[in-house]
N, C-alpha and C positions, 0 to 999 in steps of 0.2 A: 464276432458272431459265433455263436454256439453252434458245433455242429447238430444235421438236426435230420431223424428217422422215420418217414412216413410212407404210409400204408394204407390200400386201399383194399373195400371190397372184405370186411373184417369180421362185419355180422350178416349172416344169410339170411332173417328175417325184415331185414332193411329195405330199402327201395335201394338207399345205398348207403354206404360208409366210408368212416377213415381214420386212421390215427397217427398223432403227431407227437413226437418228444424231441426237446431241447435240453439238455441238459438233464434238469430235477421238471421241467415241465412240461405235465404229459395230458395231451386230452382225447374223447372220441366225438367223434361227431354221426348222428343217423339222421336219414332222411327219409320220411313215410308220404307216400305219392307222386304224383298228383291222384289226390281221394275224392271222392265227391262227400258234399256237402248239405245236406238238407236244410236248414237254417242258416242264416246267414244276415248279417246289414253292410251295405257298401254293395261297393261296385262287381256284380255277377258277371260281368264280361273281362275280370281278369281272375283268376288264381287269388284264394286268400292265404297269406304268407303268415304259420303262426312261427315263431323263432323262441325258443328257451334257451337259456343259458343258466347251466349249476354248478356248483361245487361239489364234490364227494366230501362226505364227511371227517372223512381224513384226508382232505391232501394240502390244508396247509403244510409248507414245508417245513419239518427239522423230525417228522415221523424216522425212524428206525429204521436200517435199512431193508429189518425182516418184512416190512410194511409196504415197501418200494415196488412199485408197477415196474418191470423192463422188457426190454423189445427182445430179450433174448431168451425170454419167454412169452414167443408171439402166442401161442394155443391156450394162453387163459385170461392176461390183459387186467388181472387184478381177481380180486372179487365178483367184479360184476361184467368178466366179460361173457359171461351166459347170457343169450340174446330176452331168453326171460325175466333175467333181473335186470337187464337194461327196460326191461318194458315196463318192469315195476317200480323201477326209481326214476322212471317219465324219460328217459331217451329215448323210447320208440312211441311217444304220446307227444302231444302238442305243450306237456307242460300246466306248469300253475304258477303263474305269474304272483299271486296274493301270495308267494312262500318265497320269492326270494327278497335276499336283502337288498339295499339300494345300491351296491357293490354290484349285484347280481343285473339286476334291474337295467343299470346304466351301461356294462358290459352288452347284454341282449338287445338295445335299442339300439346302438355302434355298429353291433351286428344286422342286426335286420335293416337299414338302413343301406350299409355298404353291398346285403344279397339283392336289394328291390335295386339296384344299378344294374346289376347284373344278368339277374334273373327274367327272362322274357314272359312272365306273370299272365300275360294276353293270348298266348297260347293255349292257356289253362282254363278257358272260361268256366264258371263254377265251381270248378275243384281246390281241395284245399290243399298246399304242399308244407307239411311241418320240419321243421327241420332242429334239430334238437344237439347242444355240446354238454358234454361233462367234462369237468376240471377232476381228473384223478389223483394229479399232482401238482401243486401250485409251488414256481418259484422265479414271477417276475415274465414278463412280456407275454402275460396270458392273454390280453383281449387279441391281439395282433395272433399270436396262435389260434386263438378262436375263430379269426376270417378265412385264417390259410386251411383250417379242418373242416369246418364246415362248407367252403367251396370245393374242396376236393369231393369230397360226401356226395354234393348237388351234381357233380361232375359224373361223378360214379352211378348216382343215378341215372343219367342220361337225361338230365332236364336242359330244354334249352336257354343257352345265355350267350348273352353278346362277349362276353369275356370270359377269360377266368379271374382268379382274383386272391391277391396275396396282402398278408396282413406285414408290420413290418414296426418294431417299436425302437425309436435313440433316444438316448440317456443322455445329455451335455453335462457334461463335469468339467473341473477345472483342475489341470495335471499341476506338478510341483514347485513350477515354474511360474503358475496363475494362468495358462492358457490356455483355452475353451476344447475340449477333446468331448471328441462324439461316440459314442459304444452303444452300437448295434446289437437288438434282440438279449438286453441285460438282466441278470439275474436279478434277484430282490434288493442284495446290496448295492447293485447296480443303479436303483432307479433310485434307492436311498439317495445319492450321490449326485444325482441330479438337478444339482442347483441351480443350473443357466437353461434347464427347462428337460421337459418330455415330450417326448411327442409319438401318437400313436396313430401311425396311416393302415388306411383299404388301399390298396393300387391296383389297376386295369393294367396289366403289364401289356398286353400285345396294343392296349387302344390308347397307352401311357394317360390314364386320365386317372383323378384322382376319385374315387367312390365315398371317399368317407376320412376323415383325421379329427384328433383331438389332441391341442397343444395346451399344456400345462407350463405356464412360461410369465414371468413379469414385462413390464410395459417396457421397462427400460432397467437396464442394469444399473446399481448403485455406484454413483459419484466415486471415483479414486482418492485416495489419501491428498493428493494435489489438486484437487478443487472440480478437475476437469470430468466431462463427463462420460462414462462408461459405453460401453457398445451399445448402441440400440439393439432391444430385442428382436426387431426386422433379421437381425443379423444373424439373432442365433437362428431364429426362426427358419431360416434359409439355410441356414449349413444343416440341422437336424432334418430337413427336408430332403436335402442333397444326398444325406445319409441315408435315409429313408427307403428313397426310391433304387440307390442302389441295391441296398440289403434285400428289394423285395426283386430287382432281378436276380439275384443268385436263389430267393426262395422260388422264384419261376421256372429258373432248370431244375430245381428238385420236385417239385411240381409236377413239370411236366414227364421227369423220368419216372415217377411214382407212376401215374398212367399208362407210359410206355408198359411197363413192367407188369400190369394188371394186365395189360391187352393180351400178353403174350401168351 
């Protein structure tokens, strides 16, 4: 597991915020509201929850390192950590879904899916709370960074939630030997590598329930040179699981120190 840098309370035009780096993978997360809402369809007696999810235009990874976002330059946070051009590249707006791709798209559904767990929306009657991530820097366990930023964010704001909520991605690969090794929160080449599956959990660390996963994984492993048949995917499914939830309690005490630390 990568070590991993997080920060809250980042932009002052926020309701709230927060930033996450692992390694080469760095995102923000803001959160505007709860706003009232003049128009609206669906149900006015909860909170309408818009969630975006985008990439910056540079942060596929292998950019230069003159191009590099780092936390050791917390006072600018890139290009756009002015709370202005965060508002102009849709992190302090609700977003425009018709602009991203289906990368983007299927990332922000994962996401707003594992925050309606969380988030107590019924407290909220009519108002709308947006909650918006940028990808600054992409290199591998971004949707699972994206739970753990954008819950800190909702956190920060002070919105109410039954939980909090940590994102958490394992890679299964198979070591030299042929046997099933699991690597938590893995870089790009890491996921490349991931032949006996992926898997990418939401977890409810204090309510251990799970919000949200997505396992990219075959039905059953391919038959061995001797006829006989291969580990069922149940198998791996369950160790990448096991992995899982550990890595999102260690993301849980960072979590929850990042907090600490703002309170103070």
């Amino acid at each position: 597991m990568r070590p991993v840098f997080l920060q809250v309370g980042i932009l002052d035009r926020a309701s709230g915020s927060a930033y996450y780096e692992a390694g080469n993978t760095k995102l923000v997360a803001a959160v505007c509201g709860p706003h009232a809402v003049t128009q609206r369809e669906g149900d006015w007696e909860r909170a309408l929850l818009e969630v975006s999810f985008r990439r910056a235009g540079w942060s596929s990874h292998g950019i230069g390192e003159e191009g590099r976002v780092s936390k050791r330059d917390p006072g600018h946070y890139g290009e756009i950590a002015d709370a202005a051009q965060f508002e102009q590249d849709g992190v302090l707006g609700s977003g425009d879904s018709t602009t991203h791709n289906d990368m983007e798209r299927e990332a922000g559904l994962f996401l707003s899916r594992a925050l309606e767990s969380v988030l107590l929306l019924r407290q909220y009657p009519g108002a709308q709370i947006d909650v918006s991530v940028l990808v600054l820097e992409e290199d591998g366990s971004t949707t699972s960074a994206a739970v753990t930023v954008a819950a800190l964010a909702c956190a920060d704001a002070g919105l109410d939630m039954v939980d909090l909520l940590v994102g958490s991605t394992v890679a299964l690969r198979r070591d030299e030997s042929g046997g099933r090794q699991a690597s938590t929160e893995p870089d790009m080449e890491g996921e490349r590598q991931a032949v006996d599956g992926l898997l990418v959990l939401a977890w409810q660390p204090s309510l251990c329930r799970i919000a949200n996963l997505r396992w990219q994984g075959g039905v059953e492993d391919a038959r061995e040179e001797d006829g006989s048949s291969g580990v069922a995917a149940a198998e791996a499914f369950s160790t990448a699981l096991e992995a899982a939830i550990s890595a999102g309690a260690a993301m849980y005490q960072a979590v929850r120190l990042s907090l600490e630390e703002a309170a103070q």
